[in-house]
N, C-alpha and C positions, 0 to 999 in steps of 0.2 A: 504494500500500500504506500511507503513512503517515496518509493522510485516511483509510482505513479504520479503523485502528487509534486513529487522533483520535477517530474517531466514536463508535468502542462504549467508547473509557475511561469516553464523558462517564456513560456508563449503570452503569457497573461502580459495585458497590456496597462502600465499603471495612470490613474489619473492626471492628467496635467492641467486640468483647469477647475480645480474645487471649490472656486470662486461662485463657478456657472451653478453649481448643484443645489443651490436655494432657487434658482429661476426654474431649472427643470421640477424640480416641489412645487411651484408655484403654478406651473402647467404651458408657461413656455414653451415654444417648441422652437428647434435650431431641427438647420437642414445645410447640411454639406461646412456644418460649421458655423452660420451666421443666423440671429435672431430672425425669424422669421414669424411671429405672434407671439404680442403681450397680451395676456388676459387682461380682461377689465375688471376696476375694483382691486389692482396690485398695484400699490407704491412703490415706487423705485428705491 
């Protein structure tokens, strides 16, 4: 089990934008990377 899990970390891709992760909560949606709909009723 632990060579399994060795093996798909190497592939796992880490966060780089944690910033973004309250707007995707918020319901946001990005497409190819760029904000693409802010809900309404969400303050910046």
């Amino acid at each position: 089990m632990f060579k399994l899990i060795e093996s798909a970390q190497a592939r796992w891709r880490a966060g780089n934008a944690p910033h973004l992760v309250s707007l995707v909560q918020a319901g946001a949606r990005f497409e190819h990377g760029q904000l693409i709909e802010w809900p309404e009723g969400i303050a910046a």
